[in-house]
C-alpha positions as CSV (number, residue, x, y, z in Angstrom):
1,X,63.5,161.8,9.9
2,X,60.5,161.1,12.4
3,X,56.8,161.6,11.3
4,X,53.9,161.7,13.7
5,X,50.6,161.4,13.5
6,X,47.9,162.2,16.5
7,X,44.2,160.9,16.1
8,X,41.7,162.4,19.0
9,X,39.9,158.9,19.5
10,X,37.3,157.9,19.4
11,X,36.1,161.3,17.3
12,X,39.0,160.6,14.9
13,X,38.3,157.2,14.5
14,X,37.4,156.8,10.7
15,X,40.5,159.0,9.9
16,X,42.7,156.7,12.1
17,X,41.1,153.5,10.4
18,X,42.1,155.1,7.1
19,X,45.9,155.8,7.6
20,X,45.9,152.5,9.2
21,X,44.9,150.9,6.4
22,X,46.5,152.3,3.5
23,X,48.9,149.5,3.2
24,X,45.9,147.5,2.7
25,X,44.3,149.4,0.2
26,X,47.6,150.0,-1.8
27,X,47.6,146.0,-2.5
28,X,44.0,145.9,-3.0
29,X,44.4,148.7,-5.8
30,X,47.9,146.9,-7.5
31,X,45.9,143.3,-7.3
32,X,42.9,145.3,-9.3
33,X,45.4,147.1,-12.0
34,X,47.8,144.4,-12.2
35,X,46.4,140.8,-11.5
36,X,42.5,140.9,-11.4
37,X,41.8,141.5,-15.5
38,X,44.1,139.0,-16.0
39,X,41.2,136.9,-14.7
40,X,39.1,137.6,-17.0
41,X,41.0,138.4,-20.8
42,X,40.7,135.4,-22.0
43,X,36.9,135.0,-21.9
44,X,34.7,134.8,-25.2
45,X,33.5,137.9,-24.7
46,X,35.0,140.8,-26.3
47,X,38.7,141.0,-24.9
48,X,39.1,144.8,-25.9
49,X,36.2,145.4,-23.1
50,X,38.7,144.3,-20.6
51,X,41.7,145.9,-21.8
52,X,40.0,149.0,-21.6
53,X,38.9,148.7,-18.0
54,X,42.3,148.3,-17.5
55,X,43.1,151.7,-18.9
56,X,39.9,153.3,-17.1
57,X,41.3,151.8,-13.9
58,X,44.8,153.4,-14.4
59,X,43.4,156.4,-15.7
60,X,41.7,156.8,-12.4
61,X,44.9,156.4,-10.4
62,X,47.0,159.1,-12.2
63,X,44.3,161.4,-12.3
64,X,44.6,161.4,-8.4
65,X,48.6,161.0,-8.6
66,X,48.4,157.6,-6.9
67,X,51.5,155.3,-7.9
68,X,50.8,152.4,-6.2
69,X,54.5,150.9,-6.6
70,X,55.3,153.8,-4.6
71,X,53.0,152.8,-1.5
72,X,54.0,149.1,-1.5
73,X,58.1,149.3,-2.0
């Protein structure tokens, strides 16, 4: 199976930018829901707080169907 995608450049150019960056953005996105918090649960401050931006910030992914282990495989 062959996939092809045509950009009109330079009109097309943020839409091109965006495909060819996905990659980048799918790291950026597993790095925030599995690694970053990590950096922060064991402060003094109230660890809950971070465990629950955790679940906001996977509750945003599946509410736009995004499975990020899907992108990076």
């Amino acid at each position: 199976m062959t996939a092809t995608v045509t950009f009109d450049l330079p009109e097309e150019y943020k839409a091109h930018l965006r495909c060819a960056k996905s990659l980048d953005m799918a790291i950026v996105l597993f790095e925030i829901q599995n690694n970053l918090w990590r950096q922060f649960k064991h402060r003094e401050e109230d660890p809950t707080l971070f465990y629950e931006f955790r679940e906001a910030i996977n509750s945003l992914l599946h509410d736009y169907g995004i499975i990020i282990e899907d992108l990076i495989e």
